[in-house]
C-alpha positions in Angstrom: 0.0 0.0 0.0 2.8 2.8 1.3 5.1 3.9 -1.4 7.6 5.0 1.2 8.7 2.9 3.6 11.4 3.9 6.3 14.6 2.3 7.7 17.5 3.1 9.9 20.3 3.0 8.2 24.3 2.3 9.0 26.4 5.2 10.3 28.7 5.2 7.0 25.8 4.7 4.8 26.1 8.1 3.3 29.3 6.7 1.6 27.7 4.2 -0.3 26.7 1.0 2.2 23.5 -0.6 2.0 22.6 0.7 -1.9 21.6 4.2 -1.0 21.4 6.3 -3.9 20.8 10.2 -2.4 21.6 11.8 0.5 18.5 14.9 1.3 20.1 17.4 4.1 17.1 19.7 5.4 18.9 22.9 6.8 18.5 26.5 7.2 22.2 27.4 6.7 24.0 24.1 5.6 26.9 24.7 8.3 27.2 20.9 8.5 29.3 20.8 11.3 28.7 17.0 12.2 29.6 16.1 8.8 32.5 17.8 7.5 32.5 16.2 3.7 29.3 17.5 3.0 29.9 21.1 4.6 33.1 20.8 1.8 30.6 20.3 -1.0 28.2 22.7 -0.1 30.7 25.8 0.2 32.4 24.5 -2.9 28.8 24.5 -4.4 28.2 27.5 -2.8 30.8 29.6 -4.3 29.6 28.9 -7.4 25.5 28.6 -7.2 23.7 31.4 -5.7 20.8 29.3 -5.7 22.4 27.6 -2.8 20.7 28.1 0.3 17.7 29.6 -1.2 16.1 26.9 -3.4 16.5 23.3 -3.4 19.4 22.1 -5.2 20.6 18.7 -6.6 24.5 18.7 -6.2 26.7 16.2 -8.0 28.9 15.0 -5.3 30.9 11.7 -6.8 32.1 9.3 -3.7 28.4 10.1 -2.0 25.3 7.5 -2.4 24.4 7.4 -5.8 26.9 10.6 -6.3 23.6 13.3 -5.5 23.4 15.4 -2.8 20.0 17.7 -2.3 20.2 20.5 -0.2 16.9 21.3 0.7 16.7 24.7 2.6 14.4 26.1 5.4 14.9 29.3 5.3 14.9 31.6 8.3 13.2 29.4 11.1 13.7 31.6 13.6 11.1 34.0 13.2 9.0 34.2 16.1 5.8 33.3 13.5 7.7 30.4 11.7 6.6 26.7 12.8 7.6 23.5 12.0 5.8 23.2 8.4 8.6 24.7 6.8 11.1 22.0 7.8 8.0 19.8 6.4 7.9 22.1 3.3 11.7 21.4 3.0 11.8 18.1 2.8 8.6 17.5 0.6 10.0 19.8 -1.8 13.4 18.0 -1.3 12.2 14.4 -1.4 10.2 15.4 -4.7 13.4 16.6 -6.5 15.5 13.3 -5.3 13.0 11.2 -7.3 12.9 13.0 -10.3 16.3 12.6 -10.3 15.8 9.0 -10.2 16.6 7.7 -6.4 14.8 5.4 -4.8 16.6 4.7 -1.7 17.1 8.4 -0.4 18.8 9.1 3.0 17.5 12.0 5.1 19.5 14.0 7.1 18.7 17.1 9.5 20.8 19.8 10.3 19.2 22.6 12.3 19.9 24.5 14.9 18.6 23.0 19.0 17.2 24.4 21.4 14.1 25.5 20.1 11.3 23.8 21.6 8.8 24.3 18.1 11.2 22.1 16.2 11.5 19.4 19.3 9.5 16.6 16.7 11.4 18.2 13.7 13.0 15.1 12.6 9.6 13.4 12.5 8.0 16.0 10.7 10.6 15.9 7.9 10.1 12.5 7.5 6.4 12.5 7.0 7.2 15.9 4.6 9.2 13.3 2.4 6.1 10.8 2.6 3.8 13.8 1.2 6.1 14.6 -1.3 6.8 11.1 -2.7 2.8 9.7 -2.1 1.3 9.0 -5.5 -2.5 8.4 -5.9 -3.3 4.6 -6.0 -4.9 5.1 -9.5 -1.4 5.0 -10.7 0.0 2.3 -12.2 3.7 2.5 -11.6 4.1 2.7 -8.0 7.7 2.6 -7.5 8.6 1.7 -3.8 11.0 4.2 -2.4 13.5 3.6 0.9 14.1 6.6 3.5 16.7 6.2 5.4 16.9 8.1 8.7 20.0 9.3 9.9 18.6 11.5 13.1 17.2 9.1 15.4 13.4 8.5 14.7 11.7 5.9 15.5 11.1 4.1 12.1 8.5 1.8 13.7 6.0 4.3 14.8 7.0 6.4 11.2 6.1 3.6 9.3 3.0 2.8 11.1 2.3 6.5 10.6 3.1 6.7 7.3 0.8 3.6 6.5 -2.1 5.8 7.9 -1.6 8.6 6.2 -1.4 6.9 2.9 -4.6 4.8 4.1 -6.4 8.6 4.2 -5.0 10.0 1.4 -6.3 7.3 -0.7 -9.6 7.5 0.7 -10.0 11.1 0.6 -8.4 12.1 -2.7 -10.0 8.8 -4.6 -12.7 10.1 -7.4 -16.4 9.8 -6.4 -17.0 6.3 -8.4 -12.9 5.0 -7.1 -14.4 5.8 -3.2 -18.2 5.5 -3.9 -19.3 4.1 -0.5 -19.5 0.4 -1.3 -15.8 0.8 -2.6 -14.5 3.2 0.2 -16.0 0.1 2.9 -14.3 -2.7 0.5 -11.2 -0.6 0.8 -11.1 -0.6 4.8 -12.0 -4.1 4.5 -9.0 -4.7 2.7 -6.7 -2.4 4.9 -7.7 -4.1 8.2 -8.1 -7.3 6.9 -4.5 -8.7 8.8 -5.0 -6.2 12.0 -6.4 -6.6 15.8 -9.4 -5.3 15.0 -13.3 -6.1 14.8 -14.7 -4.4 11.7 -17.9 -4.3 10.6 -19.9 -2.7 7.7 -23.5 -2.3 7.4 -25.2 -2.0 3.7 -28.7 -3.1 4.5 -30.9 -0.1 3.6 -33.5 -1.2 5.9 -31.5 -1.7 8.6 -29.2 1.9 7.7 -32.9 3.2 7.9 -34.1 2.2 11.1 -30.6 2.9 13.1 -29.3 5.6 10.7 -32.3 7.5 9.8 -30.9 10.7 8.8 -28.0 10.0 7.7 -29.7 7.6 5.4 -32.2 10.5 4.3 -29.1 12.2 2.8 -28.7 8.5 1.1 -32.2 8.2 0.3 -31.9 9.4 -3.7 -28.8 6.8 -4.0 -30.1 3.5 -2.6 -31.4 3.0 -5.9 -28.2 2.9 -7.2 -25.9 0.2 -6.2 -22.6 1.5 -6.4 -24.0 4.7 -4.6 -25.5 2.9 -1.8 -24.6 4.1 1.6 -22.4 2.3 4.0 -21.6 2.3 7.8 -18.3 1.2 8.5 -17.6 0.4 12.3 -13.8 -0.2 13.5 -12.9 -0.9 16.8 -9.7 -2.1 18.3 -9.7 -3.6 22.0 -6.2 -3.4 23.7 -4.5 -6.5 25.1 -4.7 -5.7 29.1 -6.6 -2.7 31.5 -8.0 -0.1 29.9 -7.6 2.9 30.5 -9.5 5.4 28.6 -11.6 5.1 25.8 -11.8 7.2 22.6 -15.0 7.5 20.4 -14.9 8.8 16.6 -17.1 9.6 13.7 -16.1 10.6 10.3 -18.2 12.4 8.0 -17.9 10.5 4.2 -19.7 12.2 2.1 -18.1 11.0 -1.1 -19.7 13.4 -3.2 -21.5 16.4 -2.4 -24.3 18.1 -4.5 -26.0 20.0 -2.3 -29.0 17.7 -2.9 -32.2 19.4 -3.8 -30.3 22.8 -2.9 -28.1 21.9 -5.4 -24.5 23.9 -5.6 -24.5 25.5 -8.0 -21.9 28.0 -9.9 -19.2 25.9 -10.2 -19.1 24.8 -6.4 -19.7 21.5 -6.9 -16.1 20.7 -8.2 -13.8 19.1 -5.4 -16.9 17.9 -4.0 -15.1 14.2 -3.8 -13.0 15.3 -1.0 -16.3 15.8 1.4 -14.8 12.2 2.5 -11.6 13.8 4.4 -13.2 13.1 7.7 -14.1 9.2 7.5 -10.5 9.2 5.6 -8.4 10.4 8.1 -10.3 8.1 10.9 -9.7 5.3 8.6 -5.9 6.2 8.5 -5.6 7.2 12.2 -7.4 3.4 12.9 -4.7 2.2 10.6 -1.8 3.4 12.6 -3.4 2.5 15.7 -4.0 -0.8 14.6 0.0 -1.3 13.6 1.2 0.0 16.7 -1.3 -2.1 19.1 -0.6 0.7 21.8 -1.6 -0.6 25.5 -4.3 1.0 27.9 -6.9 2.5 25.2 -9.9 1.2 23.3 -11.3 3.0 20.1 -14.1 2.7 18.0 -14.8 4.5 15.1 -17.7 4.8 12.7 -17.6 6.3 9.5 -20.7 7.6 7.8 -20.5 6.9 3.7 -22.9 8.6 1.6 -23.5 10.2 -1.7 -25.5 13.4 -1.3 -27.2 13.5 -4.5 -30.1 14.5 -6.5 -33.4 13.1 -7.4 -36.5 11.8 -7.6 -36.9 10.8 -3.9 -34.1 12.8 -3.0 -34.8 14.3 0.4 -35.9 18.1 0.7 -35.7 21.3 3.3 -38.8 21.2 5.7 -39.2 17.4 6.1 -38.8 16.2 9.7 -36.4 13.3 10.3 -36.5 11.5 13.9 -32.8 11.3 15.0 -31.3 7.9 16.4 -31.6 9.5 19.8 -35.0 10.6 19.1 -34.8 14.5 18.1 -36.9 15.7 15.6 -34.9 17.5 13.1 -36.2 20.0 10.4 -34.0 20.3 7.2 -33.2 23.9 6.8 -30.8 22.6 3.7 -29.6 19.9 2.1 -26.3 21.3 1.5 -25.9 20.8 5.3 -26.0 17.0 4.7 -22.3 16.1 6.4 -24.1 17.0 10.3 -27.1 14.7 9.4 -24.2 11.9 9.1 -22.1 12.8 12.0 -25.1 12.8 14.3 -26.6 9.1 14.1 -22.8 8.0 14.3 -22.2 9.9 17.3 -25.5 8.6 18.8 -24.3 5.0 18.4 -21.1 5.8 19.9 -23.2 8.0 22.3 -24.3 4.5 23.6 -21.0 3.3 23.8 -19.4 5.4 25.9 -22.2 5.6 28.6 -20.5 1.8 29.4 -16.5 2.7 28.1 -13.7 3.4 30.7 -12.5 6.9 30.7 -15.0 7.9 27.3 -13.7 10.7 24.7 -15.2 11.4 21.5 -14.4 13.1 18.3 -16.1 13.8 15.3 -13.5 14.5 12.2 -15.5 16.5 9.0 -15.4 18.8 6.3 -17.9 20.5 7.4 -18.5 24.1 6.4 -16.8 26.7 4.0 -17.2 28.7 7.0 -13.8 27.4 8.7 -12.1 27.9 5.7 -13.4 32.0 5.6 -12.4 32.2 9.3 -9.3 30.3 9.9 -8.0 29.7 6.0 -5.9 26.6 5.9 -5.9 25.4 9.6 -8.4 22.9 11.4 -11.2 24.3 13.5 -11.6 22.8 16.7 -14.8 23.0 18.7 -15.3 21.9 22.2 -18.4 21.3 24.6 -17.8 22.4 27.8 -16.3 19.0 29.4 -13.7 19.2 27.0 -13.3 22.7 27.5 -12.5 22.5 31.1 -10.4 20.0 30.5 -8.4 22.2 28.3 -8.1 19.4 25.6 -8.7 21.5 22.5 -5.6 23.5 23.5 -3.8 20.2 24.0 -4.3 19.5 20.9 -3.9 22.7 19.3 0.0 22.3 20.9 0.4 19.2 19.7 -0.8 20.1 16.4 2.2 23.0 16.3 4.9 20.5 17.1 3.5 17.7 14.6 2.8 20.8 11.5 -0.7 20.2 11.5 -2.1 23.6 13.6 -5.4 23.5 14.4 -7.8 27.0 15.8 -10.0 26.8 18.5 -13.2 27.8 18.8 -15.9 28.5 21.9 -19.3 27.2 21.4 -21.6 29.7 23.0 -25.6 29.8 23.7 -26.4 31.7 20.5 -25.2 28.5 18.5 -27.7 26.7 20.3 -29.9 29.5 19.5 -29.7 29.0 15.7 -30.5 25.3 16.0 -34.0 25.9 17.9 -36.9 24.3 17.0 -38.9 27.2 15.4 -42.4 25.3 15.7 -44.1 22.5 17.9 -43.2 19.8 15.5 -39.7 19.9 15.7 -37.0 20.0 18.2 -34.1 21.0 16.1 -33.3 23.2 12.5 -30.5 21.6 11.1 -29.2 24.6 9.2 -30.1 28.1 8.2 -30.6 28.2 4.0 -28.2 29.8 3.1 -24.3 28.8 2.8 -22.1 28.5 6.2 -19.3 31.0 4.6 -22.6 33.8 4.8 -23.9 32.8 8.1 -22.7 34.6 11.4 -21.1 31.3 13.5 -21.3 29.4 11.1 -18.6 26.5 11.7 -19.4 26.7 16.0 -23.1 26.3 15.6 -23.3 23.1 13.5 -21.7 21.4 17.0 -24.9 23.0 19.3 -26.6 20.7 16.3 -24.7 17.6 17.1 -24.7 17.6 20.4 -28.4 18.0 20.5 -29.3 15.4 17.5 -26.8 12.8 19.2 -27.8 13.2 22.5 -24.4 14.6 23.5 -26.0 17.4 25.3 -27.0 15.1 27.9 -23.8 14.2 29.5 -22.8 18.3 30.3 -20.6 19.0 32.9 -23.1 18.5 35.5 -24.5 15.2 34.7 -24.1 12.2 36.2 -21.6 11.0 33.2 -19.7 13.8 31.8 -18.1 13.4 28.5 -15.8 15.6 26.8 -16.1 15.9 22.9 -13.9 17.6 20.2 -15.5 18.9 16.8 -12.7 18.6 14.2 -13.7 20.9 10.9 -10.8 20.0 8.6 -12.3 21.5 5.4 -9.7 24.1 5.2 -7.5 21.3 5.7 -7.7 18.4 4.4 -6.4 18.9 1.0 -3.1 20.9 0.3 -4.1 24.7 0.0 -1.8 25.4 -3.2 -5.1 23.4 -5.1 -8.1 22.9 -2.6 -10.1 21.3 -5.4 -7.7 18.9 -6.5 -4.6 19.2 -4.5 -2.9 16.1 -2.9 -4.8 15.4 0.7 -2.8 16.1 3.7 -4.2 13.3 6.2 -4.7 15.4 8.7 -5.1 15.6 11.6 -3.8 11.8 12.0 -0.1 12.9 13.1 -1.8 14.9 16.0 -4.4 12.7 16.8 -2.0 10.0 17.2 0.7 12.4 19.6 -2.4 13.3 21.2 -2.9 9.7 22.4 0.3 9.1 23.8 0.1 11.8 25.9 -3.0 11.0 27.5 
């Protein structure tokens, strides 16, 4: 599956042992002073390349693996506003130029200055950077397998099972809307767990998607009659060997392709619409990692929601009234607002779950609104109820997000959120959405969680409750796809580097 795989390799390997073919050095100033051959070469390169320092450069340097050498440069890191991306930056770019030169068994090397408590997970980070650069989408039928070598110390088991995770997501969320329809995006996590501890289970009976499911499988409704369109549930969860601990409860939005439905989008803004799958991607791709590294004292389930939000004949409408999972009657106020339909049967089921889990967290992981992409621009939103929030976990993870080069923005959920949810008759509960488009309405990536937790059933376990339970909203729609081409551009697979630093730390 991975095109990249790592390895630690010998101390002299740089020389030629063990069939290297390029050495990468990620650096802001290329002093070198560990490795006194390749500071040679670059001042000798340097004296005659301006470029050196500034762009990234492929050196001829005979007597070296495979005779390249690629400087890949920072630039000033120093900056009290720089952050670890641009090492990540560096060595994407770098790793990119090392295969079009034709390695295949590139060794990385980092020299930066210490000290600087930003770049503490640096080496890690340059390492997944290469992993971007080099990932190719599975549609592709040469997949060359390329060897990293890791000359600064990283932990090449945990990279790998990374790695393998992030290429799981970027699969998933960059695949075209018939590649990852729903019955192929559940074939593919069948496939990807298929030889890991984990129980995983996939439900495709509409009736059953009906009666459990029922409004995410009104967003559906228009597609059963197509097979290859039909919705899916996917359920993952992996059980620890031991006590656990604590428990952590996701859902994914898969919306693996996006309309708008009967408010259909219109004026181009349907293109991209494939990607609406970046949230049940990266949970696939986090569940990956996790299951490859088997870590001790915490239990996870995930569910991921996989629809196709289209249009048609019995496609469903704005003022129909939808009965929840946990029993909330929910007035469409659009169908362009599809992906919170999905998220909240999913976190109802896990709702259920964690009243009788150790320790419960949950998550939900979307691309939810163009709202977080007006307000924060390439960054994940987080959201938090008000457990989470005095827990201070969304600003856990927003520091683990700096050091990992995935930065995430919080934001405060507040009563007028709850406010634009309100039932606004005696036949329903809840509104799901205002009709008009989140990037025009005031709040409009904090209120969709008031929705959720009120749908789900969430809101019952508040701080004061007998059972409180701290949830994250993760909006990744700024995010999930590289912002150089948000339509098209290569997925990122985040947030699966923080999520899984998250996890240790707990």
């Amino acid at each position: 599956m991975a095109q990249v795989e790592f390895f630690t390799p010998a101390e002299d390997a740089q020389f030629g042992e063990g069939g290297w073919d390029a050495v990468l050095v990620v650096s802001q100033d290329f002093t070198l002073d560990a490795n006194p051959e390749l500071s040679q070469l670059v001042a000798h390169a340097a004296s005659v390349d301006q470029r050196i320092g500034k762009e990234p450069t492929l050196l001829l340097a005979p007597g070296l693996a495979g005779g390249r050498l690629i400087l890949a440069p920072t630039g000033d890191i120093s900056d009290d506003y720089e952050d670890v991306r641009r090492i990540y930056e560096a060595a994407e770019e770098g790793a990119k130029m090392a295969f079009r030169s034709g390695a295949r068994a590139i060794l990385l090397l980092l020299d930066l200055p210490g000290g600087d408590p930003r770049y503490l997970n640096a080496p890690e980070v340059a390492a997944l950077g290469c992993g971007q650069g080099l990932y190719l989408n599975p549609d592709v039928e040469d997949q060359p397998q390329v060897r990293i070598g890791l000359m600064n110390g990283q932990d090449v088991a945990r990279l790998n099972a990374l790695e393998a995770g992030r290429v799981a997501a970027r699969d998933l969320c960059g695949g075209d809307p018939e590649q990852m329809a729903p019955p192929a995006f559940a074939d593919y996590c069948v496939s990807l767990f298929a030889e890991e501890p984990v129980e995983l289970t996939v439900v495709d009976d509409q009736e059953q998607l009906m009666r459990e499911y029922p409004l995410l499988s009104a967003v559906s409704r228009t597609s059963f009659a197509v097979a290859r369109h039909a919705a899916r549930v996917v359920r993952v969860e992996y059980n620890p060997e031991g006590e656990v601990h604590q428990t952590w409860l996701i859902a994914g939005k898969g919306v693996t392709f996006d309309t708008g439905g009967a408010d259909l989008k219109v004026g181009g803004a349907m293109a991209g619409m494939s990607r609406d799958k970046g949230g049940a991607a990266a949970t696939a791709g986090f569940m990956k990692t996790v299951a490859m590294l088997r870590p001790k004292g915490i239990r996870i389930i995930a569910e991921l929601g996989l629809v196709r939000n289209a249009l048609g004949s019995d496609a469903f409408v704005p003022d129909e009234i939808i009965t929840s999972h946990a029993g909330a009657r929910v007035r469409i106020g659009n169908t362009d607002a599809e992906g919170r339909l999905v998220l909240a049967d999913l976190l109802s089921h896990l709702r259920q779950d964690a009243q009788e889990a150790v320790s419960p967290r949950v998550f939900s992981i979307a691309t939810l609104t163009g709202h977080v992409v007006r307000a924060y621009g390439p960054y994940t939103g987080v959201v938090e109820n008000s457990v989470a929030r005095r827990g201070q976990q969304g600003q856990l993870m927003q520091q683990i997000g700096e050091r990992w080069g995935e930065p995430v923005e919080i934001s405060t959920l507040r009563r007028e959120d709850f406010a634009q949810v309100a039932g606004r008759s005696e036949s329903e509960d809840l509104l799901s959405s205002n009709n008009g488009a989140s990037v025009n309405i005031s709040r409009g990536h904090q209120f969709p969680q008031a929705f959720l937790l009120k749908a789900s059933g969430l809101d019952k376990h508040q701080l004061a409750s007998d059972q409180p339970i701290p949830y994250l909203h993760l909006d990744i729609a700024a995010a999930a796809v590289e912002k150089r081409d948000p339509l098209y551009g290569k997925p990122t697979a985040r947030p699966v580097a923080t999520l899984l630093a998250m996890m240790e730390e707990l």
